[in-house]
Backbone as JSON, one array per atom type, in Angstrom:
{
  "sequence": "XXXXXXXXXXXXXXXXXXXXXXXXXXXXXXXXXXXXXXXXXXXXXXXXXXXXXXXXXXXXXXXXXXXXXXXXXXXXXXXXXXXXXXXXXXXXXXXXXX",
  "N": [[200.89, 332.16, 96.27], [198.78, 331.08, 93.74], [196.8, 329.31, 94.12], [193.0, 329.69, 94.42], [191.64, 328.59, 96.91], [189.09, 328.94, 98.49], [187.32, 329.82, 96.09], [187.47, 327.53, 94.63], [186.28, 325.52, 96.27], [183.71, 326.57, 96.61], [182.76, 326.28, 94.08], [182.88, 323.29, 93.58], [181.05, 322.56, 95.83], [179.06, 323.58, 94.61], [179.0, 322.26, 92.05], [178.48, 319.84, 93.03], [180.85, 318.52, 93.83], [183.14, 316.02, 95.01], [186.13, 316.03, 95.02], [188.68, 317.57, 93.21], [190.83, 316.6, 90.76], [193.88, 317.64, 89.14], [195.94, 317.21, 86.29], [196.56, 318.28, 83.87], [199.53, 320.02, 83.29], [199.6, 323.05, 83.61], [197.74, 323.39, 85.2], [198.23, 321.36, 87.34], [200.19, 323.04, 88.5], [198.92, 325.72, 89.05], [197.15, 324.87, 90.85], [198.41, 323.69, 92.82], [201.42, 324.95, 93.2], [203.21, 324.15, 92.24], [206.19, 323.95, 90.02], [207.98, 322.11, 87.95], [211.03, 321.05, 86.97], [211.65, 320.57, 84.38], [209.75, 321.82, 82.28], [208.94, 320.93, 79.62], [209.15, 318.43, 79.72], [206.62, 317.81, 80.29], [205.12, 317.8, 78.13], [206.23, 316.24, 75.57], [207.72, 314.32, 76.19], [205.92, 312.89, 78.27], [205.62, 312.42, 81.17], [204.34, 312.77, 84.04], [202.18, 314.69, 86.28], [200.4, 314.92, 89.38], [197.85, 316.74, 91.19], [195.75, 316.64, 93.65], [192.18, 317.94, 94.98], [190.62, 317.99, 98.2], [187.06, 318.43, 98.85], [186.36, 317.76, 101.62], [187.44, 318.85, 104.53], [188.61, 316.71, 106.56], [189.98, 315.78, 104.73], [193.42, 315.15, 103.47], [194.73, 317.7, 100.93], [196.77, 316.84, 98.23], [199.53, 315.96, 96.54], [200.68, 313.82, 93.59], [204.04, 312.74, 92.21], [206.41, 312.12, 89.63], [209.17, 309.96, 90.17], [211.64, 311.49, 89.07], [210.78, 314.18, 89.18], [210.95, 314.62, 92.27], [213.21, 315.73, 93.75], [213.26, 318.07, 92.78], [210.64, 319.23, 93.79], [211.57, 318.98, 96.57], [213.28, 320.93, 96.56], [211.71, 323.3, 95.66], [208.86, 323.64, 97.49], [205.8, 322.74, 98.0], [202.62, 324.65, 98.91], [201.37, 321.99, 99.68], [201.04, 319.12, 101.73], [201.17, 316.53, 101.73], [202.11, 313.88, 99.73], [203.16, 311.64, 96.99], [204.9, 309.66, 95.46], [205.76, 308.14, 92.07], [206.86, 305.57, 90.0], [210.12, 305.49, 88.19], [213.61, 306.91, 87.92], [214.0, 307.76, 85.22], [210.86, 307.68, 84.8], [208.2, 307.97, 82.08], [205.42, 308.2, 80.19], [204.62, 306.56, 77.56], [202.21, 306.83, 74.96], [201.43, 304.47, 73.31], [199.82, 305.39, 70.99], [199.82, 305.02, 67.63]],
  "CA": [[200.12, 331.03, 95.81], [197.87, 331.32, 92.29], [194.88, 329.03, 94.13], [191.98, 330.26, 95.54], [191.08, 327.55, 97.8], [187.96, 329.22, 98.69], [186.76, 329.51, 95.3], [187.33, 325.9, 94.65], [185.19, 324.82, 97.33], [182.36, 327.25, 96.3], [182.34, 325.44, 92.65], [183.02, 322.0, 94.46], [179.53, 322.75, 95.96], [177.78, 324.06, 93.32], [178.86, 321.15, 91.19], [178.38, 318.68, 93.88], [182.23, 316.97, 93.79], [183.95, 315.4, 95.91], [187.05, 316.26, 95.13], [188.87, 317.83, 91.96], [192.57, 316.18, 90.35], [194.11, 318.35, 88.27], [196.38, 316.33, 85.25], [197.24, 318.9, 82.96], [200.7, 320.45, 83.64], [199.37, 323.86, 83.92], [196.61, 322.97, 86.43], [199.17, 321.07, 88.37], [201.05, 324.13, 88.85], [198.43, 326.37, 89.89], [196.93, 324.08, 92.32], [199.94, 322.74, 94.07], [202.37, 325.55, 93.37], [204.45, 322.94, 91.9], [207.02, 324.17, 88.37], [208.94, 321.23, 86.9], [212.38, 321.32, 86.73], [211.94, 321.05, 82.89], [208.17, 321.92, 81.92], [208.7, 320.46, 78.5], [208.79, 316.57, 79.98], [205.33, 316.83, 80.32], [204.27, 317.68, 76.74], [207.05, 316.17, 74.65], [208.21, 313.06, 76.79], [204.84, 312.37, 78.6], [205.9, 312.96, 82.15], [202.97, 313.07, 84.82], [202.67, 314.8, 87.92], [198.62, 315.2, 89.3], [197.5, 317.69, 92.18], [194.4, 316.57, 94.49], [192.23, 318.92, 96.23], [189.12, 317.57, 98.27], [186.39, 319.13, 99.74], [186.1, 317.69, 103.06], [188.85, 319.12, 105.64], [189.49, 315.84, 107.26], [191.12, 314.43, 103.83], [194.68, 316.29, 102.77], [195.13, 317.96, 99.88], [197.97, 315.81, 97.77], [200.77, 315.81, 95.16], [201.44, 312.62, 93.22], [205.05, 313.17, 91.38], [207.17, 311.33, 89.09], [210.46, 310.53, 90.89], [212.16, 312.15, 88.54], [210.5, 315.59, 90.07], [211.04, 314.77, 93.57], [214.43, 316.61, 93.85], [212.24, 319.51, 92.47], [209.67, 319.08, 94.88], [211.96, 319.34, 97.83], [213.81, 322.36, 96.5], [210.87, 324.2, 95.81], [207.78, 323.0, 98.24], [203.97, 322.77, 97.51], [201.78, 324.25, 99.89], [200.39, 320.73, 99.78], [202.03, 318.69, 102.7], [201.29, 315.23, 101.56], [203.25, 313.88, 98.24], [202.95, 311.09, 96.67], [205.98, 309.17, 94.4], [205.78, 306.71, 91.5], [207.99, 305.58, 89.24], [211.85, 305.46, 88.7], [214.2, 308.16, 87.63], [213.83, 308.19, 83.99], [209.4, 307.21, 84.05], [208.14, 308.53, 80.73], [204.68, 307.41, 79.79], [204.16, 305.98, 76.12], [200.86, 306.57, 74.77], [201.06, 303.49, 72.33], [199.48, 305.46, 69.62], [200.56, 305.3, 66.01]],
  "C": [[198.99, 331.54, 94.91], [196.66, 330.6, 93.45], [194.08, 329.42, 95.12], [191.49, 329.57, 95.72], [189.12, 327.66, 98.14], [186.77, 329.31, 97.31], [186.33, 327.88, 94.33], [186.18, 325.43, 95.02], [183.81, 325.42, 97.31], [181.73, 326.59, 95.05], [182.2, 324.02, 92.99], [181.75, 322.2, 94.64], [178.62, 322.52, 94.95], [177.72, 322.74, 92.25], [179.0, 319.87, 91.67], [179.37, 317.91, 94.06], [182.62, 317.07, 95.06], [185.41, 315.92, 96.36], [187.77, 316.56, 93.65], [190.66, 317.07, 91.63], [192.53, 316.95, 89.02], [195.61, 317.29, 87.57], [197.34, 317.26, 84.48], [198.15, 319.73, 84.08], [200.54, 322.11, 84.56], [198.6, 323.67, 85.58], [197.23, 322.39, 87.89], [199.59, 321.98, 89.02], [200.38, 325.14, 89.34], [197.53, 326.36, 90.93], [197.41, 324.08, 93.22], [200.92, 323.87, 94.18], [203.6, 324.51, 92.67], [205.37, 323.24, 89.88], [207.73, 323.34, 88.34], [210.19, 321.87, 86.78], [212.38, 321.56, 84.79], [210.13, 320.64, 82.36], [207.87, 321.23, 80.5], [208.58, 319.06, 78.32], [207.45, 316.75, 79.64], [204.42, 317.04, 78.76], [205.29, 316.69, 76.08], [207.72, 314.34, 75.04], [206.75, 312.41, 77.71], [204.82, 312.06, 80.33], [204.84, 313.63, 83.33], [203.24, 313.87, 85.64], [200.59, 315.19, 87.82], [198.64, 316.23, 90.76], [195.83, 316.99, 92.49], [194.15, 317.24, 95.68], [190.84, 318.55, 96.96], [188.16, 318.19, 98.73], [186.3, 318.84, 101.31], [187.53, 317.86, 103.81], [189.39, 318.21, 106.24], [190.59, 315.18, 105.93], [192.05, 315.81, 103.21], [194.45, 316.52, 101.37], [196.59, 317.46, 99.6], [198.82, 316.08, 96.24], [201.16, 314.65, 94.6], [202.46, 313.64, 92.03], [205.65, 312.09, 90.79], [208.43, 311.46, 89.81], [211.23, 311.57, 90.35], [212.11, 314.03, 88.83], [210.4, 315.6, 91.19], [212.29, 315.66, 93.96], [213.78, 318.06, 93.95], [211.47, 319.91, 93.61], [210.32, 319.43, 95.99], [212.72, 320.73, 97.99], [213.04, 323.6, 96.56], [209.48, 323.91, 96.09], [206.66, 323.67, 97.67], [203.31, 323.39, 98.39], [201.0, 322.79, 100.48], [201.51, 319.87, 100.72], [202.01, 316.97, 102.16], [201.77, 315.11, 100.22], [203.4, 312.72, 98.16], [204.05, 310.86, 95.66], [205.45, 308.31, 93.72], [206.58, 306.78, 90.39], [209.38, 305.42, 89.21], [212.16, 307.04, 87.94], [214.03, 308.66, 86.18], [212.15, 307.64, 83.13], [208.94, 307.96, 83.08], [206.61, 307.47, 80.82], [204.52, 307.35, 78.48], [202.65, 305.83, 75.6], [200.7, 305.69, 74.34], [200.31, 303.93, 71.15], [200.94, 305.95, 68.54], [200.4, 305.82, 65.05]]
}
């Protein structure tokens, strides 16, 4: 596992949060442990997945995924025990710009 939990929670402090969500693809991945079946959804097709990590021990650290990476997800697990779905099989987000 890439995250250092403990360093987290030392910057968490220091910068008073709550709790950090990581968005970008990378960040996802060295949070959660979590690689995409095909890493290029999430630049090219728009393809989410988020990682939440909180400071206080009673609340889980979490995975929201696009269904479409749940298959993924079960083949190759998160340290993160809770997991979160939305979407259908082929969700894609559309920025609407032109």
């Amino acid at each position: 596992m890439l995250f250092n939990k403990s360093r987290m929670l030392e910057k968490m402090d220091e910068f008073k949060l709550d709790a950090v969500v990581a968005s970008f693809p990378e960040n996802v991945s060295y949070m959660s442990d979590l690689q995409s079946q095909l890493p290029y959804m999430y630049r090219f097709l728009g393809v989410e997945s988020f990682a939440f990590f909180p400071r206080r021990p009673d609340f889980a650290p979490a995975l929201v995924v696009a269904r479409g990476d749940l298959a993924w997800v079960a083949r190759y697990p998160s340290w993160m025990s809770d997991i979160y779905v939305f979407g259908n099989r082929a969700y894609a987000v559309h920025s609407g710009a032109r």
